[in-house]
N, C-alpha and C positions, 0 to 999 in steps of 0.2 A: 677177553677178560676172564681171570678166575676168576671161582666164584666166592672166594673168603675174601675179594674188596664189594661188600653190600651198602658202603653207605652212599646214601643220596647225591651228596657233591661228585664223588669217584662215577657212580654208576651212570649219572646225566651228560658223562663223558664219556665213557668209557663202553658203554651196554652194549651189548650184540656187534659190538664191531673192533678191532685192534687196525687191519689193516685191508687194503684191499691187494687178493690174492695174485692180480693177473699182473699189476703195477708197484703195488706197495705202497702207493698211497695212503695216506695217515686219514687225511677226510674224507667222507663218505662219498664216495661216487655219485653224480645222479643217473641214473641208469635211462634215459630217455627214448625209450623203447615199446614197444606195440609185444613184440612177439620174439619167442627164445627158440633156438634151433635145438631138436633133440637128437639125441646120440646116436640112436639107431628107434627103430619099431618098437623092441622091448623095452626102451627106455619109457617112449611118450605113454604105451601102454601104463606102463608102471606109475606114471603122475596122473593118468583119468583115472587111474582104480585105486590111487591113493595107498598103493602097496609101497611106494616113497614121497615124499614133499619135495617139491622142486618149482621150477617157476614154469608155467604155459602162458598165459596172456597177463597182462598186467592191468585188465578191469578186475582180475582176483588178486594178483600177486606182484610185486616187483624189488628187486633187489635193496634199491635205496627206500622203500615204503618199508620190507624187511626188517634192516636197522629201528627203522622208527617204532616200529610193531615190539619187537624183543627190547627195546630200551624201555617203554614205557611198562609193558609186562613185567621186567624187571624192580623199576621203580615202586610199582605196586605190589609185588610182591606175588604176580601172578604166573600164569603157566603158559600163557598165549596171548598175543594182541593182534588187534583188526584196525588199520586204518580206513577210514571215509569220508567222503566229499564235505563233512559238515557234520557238526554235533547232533543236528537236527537229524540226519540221515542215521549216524550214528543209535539215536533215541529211538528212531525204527524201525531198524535192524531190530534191538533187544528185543522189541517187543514180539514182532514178527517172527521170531524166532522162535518163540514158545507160546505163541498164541494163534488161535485160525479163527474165522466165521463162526460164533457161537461162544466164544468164548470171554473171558474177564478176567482183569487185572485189577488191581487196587491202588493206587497213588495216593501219596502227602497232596493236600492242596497246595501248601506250599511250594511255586514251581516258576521257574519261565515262560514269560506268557507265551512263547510260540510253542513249548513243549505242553504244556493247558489246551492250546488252540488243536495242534497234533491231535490229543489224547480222546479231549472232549466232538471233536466235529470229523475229522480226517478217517481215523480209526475205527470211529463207530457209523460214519460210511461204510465204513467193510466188512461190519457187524461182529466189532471186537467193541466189549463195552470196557470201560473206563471208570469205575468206583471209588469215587475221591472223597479222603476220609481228612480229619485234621489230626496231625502229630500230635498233636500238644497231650494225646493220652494214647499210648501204641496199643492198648487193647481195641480200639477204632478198625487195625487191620485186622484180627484175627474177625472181631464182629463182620466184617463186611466181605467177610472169604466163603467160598462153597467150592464145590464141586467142580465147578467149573473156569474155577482162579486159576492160574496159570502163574503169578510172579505178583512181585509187591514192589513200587518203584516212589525213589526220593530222590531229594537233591541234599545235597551235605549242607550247605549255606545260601539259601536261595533268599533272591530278594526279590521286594524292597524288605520283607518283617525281617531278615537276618537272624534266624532262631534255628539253633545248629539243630539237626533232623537226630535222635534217637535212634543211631545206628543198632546197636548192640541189642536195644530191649525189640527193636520190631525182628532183628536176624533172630532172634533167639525163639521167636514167635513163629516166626515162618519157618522156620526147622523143624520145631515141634511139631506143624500140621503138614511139613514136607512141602514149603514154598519158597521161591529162591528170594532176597533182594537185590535189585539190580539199585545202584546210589550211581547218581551223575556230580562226577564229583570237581569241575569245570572250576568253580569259586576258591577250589582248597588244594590244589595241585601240592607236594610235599608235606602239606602241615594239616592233612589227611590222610590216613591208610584206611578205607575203608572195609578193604578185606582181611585184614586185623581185626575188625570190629564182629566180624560176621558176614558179611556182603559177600553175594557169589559171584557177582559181576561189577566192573567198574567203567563207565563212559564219561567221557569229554566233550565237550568244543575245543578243538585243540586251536582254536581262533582266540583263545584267549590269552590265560596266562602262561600256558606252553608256550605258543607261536609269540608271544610278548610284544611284537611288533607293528603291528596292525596291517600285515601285507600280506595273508594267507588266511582262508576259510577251511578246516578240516574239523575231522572228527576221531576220535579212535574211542575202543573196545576193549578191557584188559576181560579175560574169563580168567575168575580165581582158582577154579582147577581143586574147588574142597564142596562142590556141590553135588550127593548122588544122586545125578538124576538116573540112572538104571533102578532106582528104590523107589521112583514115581509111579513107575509104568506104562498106565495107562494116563495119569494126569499129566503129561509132556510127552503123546503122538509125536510127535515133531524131531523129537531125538529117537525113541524109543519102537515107533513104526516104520514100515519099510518107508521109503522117501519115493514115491513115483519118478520124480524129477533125474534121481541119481541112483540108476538101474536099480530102486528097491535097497540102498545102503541105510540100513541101522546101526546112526548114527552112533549111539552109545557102544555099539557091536565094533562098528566099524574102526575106531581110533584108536580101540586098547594097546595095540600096540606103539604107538605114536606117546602115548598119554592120557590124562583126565581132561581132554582139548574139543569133547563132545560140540558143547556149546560154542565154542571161535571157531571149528571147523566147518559147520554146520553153515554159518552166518556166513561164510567168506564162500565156499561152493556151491552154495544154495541160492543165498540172496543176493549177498554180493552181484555174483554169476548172475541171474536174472534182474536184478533192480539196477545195478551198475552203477551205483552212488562210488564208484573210485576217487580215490586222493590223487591226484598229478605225481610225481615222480619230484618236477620243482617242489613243488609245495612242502612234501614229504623234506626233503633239502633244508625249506627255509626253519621246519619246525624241528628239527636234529639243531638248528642251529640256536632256537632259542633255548633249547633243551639243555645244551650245552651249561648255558646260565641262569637256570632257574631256580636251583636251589639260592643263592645267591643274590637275586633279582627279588623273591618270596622273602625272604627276611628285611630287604631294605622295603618293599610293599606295609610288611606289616608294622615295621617300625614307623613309618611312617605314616601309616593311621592311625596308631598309638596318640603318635600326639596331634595329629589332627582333631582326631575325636577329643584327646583331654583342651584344647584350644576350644573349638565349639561349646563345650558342655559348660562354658564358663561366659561366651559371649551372652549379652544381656536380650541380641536379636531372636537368640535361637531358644524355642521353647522347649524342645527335645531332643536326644541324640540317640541311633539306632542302630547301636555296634555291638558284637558280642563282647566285647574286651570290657563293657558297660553293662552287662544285663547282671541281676540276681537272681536267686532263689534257682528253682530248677532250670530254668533257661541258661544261667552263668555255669550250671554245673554240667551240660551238657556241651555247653563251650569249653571247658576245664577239660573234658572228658576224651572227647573228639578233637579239639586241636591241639598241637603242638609247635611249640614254636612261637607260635604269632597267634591274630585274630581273624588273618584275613586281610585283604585291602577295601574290603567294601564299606561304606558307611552312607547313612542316611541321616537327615538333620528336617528338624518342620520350624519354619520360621513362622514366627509369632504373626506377622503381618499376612499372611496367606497367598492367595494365586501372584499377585502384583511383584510381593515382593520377591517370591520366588523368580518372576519375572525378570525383575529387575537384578538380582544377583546373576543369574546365568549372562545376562547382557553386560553386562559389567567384570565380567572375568579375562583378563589377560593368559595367564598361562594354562588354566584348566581348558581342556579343550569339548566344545560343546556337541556331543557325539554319542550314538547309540549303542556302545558298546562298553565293556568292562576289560580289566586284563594287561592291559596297554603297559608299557614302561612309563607314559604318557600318562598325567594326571588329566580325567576325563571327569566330567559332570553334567546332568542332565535333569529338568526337569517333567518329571512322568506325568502332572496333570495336564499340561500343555500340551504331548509328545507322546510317548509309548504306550501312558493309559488317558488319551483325549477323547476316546470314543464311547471311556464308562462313562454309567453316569455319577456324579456326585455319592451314591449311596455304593455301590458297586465298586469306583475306586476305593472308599474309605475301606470297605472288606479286605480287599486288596491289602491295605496299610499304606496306600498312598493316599495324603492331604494335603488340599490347594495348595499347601506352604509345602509340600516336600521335597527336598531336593538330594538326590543321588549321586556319591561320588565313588568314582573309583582311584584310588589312591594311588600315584605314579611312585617312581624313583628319583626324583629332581631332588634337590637341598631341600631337607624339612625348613630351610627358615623363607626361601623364595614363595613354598607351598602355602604357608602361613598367612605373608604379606600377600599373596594375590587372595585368599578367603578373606583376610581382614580388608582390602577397597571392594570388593564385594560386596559383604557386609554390608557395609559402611553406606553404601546405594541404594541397599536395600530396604 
């Protein structure tokens, strides 16, 4: 594809791939392979030393992961991408990337709870700390940064509180003191550019609204390729020191010729190579294929929680509604700010009656389907005091923003009027 067709629709079809070379095939190959034959000695040589990009094993690299990789770096508007087994893996890779034993990060509270569970217990096993500050004022990162900070990490729309993350004011912060932010931007695929905003990295769950299907768990990685880290120095070892692992390669040294790809090169022959969170080859398949229609898929989401949300905010059960398409004051204006397009598909609603009738509405739903995940083409709902957060307590979830009445929905593509009537006999049990 040239590159004067940039926009979203063209590119989710089009990206990193026209045809395949060997056959001519229009769709993407799946390349269901272990290991690639090299041409001669100085070939293979020339791919461990990284003097060309080519494919060796496919727990680093594979043709139809490839595609997937350049589409969505595209989309984002980046220089490189990294697929992985899972968002989760995804999440620590970044971090792992530019942090070791000793060292700290700063994160928005604001977060998914297994990316919280990660950050807070897993990581600081390995003795990387985790410094969780609240968005709601970005001066929180710069106060909570030293010496020893490595990166600053948000979610664009994270739930259940749904209060769009202050891209712009914390990149702008972290530049200033030379720290990158890495935004997982999983909730807001198209009707987010996070790297526009300032962000030097972007990560997924491509299990969501990428994959749109609900039949694949992946992750990917875009590196936005406008981050100096050779200006760091010594505060990102990682890039900037020899690499023991990869005969002594400095990383920032090492890629100049390739590009500003420091940071995705890094991640893919380093960790990748040693952690071995790989994406399948299928997988990579199935989410080129949602990719295909996501632009397109994201506008009927968001339209369709447009008026979901205007429906709830009106029934007489529902005591509140938790959408950005609904906030004011500074929170509406970082929504304004950050999305485009749409709101999102996510919404949250607290019913006036509490756990019960939370209860009872999830029991009582026909077409929404009662499942722990978000993203789906498939209108999903779930109740978090009962389910995802049963194990806080009372005071703990309230922090959270979930209460005994709250109920989470993720917003499908079905006819907004079937969406409706299956909320309203819900309701109505409730």
């Amino acid at each position: 594809m040239t590159e004067e067709f940039t926009r979203p629709e063209t590119v989710a079809l089009h990206g990193g791939h026209r045809h395949d070379p060997q056959t001519n095939a229009v769709a993407v190959p799946i390349y269901q392979t272990t290991s690639y034959q090299f041409r001669d000695t100085e070939h293979a040589a020339n791919l461990f030393a990284l003097k060309e990009l080519g494919n060796i094993y496919t727990r680093m690299m594979n043709p139809t992961t490839d595609v997937l990789e350049k589409r969505l770096a595209a989309l984002d508007g980046g220089v490189a991408g990294l697929a992985t087994a899972s968002g989760q893996s995804a999440a620590t890779l970044c971090i792992l990337n530019l942090c070791q034993a000793g060292d700290n990060f700063v994160s928005s509270t604001d977060l998914y709870g297994g990316t919280w569970n990660l950050f807070a217990n897993t990581l600081t096993a390995m003795g990387i700390e985790c410094r969780f500050v609240d968005p709601a004022d970005p001066e929180n990162f710069r106060n909570a940064a030293d010496a020893r900070t490595r990166c600053f990490f948000a979610e664009t729309l994270p739930n259940p509180k749904l209060n769009v993350f202050p891209i712009r004011e914390v990149a702008d912060i972290g530049r200033e003191i030379g720290l990158p932010l890495i935004v997982d931007n999983t909730a807001a695929p198209i009707i987010c550019r996070p790297l526009e905003h300032g962000a030097a990295v972007v990560m997924y769950s491509t299990t969501k609204y990428i994959g749109g299907h609900g039949t694949s768990i992946g992750g990917a990685i875009v590196d936005g390729g406008n981050f100096d880290w050779e200006a760091g120095g010594d505060r990102f070892p990682t890039l900037n020191h020899p690499d023991p692992s990869y005969h002594g390669a400095v990383w920032t040294e090492a890629v100049k010729p390739l590009g500003p790809i420091a940071f995705a090169i890094r991640a893919r022959v380093t960790l990748l190579r040693d952690i071995g969170a790989a994406m399948s080859p299928f997988n990579a398949f199935l989410f080129l294929q949602g990719l295909e229609t996501l632009p397109l898929r994201m506008r009927a989401h968001c339209a369709n929680a447009d008026t979901v949300a205007a429906f709830l905010s009106a029934h007489p059960k529902v005591e509140r509604v938790i959408f950005p398409g609904l906030q004011d004051g500074e929170m509406r204006r970082r929504a304004d700010a950050y999305l485009s397009g749409g709101h999102g598909a996510l919404l949250g609603f607290e019913l006036k009656d509490g756990m019960e009738a939370g209860k009872r509405f999830i029991d009582s739903l026909k077409l929404f389907y009662h499942v722990a995940n978000i993203g789906d083409a498939r209108s999903l709902a779930i109740h978090p005091a009962t389910t995802t957060h049963s194990q806080l307590s009372e005071q703990e979830r309230t922090a959270t923003g979930v209460s005994d009445g709250y109920v989470r929905l993720s917003v499908g593509i079905e006819h907004e009027e079937d969406i409706l009537a299956d909320l309203a006999r819900a309701l109505e049990a409730a």
